[in-house]
C-alpha positions, 0 to 999 in steps of 0.5 A, a space after each residue: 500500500 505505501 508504494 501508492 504514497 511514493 511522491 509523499 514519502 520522496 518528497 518527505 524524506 528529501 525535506 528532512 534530509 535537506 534540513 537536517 544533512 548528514 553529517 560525513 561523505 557519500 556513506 553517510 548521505 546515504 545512511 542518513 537518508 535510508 533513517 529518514 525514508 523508514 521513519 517516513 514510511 512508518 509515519 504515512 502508513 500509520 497516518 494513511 492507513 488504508 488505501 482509501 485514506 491514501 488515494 484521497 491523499 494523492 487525489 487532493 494533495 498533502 499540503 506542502 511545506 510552506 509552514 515547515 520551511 517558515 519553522 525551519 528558517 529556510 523560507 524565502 530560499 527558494 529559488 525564482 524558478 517555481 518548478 526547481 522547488 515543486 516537489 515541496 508541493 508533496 511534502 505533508 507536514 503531518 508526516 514529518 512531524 510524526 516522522 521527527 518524533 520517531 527519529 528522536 524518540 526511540 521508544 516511540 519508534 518502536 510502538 509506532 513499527 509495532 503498531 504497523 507489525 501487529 497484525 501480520 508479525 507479531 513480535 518481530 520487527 521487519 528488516 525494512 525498518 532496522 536502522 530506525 529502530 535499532 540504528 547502529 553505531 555509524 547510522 547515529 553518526 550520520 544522522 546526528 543532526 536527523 536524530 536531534 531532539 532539541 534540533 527537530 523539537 519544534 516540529 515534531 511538537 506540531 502534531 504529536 499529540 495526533 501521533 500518540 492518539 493514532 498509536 492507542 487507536 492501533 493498539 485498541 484496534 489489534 486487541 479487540 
């Protein structure tokens, strides 16, 4: 089902990665954003949860990162050519925000992958979502500023009282 929000889930992660580099070559860029795309993913698929919720998505637009840019100081960076920065038109605030409190949060991480694994494997967490949960040592390093709690403190602040209410719904949901 995620696959149906690709363009959301791309548009996300590069968000999050340009705001938060990594810090290191080519590797880290790479692990940094292999982070970025799991929590990312956990987020849309926790927030979408069906396929309907995620073609209407598609269909009416996630909204943008005009308010993120604005948190994040980077407004007005944009460019004069409107298509050079027209992927931000996918990115959806919600996500990330639910996708900064996981990164910061490993506790969080984990309730949010188990909520998702509940019901086709329980008690085990697939190898797709590894580095967010149990990053290592070299993921850490990468994504030092990603994983920041005071740095993306503001915007996982935005929605995540939304992020703890999904997460008790989805535990109501698998124990009924």
């Amino acid at each position: 089902m995620h696959e149906d929000l690709s363009p959301l889930i791309a548009a996300t992660t590069h968000w999050l990665t340009s705001a938060y580099p990594a810090s290191g070559g080519a590797l880290a860029s790479a692990l940094c954003e292999a982070q970025a795309r799991q929590a990312v993913t956990v987020a849309a698929r926790l927030r979408y949860p069906t396929p309907m919720d995620a073609a209407l998505v598609m269909m009416a637009g996630p909204g943008g990162s005009a308010r993120l840019d604005w948190i994040a100081g980077a407004d007005g960076a944009e460019s004069d050519d409107p298509d050079a920065h027209a992927w931000r038109t996918w990115v959806d605030e919600v996500v990330l925000s639910w996708a900064a409190s996981l990164l910061t949060d490993p506790e969080l991480a984990w309730r949010a992958v188990d909520a998702l694994t509940e019901a086709t494997e329980p008690a085990s967490t697939p190898p797709e979502f590894r580095r967010l949960v149990t990053p290592g040592e070299g993921d850490r390093q990468a994504a030092a500023l990603l994983r920041h709690p005071d740095l993306l403190a503001a915007i996982s602040a935005l929605h995540h009282p939304q992020l703890l209410d999904r997460l008790e719904e989805q535990g109501q949901a698998f124990a009924a």
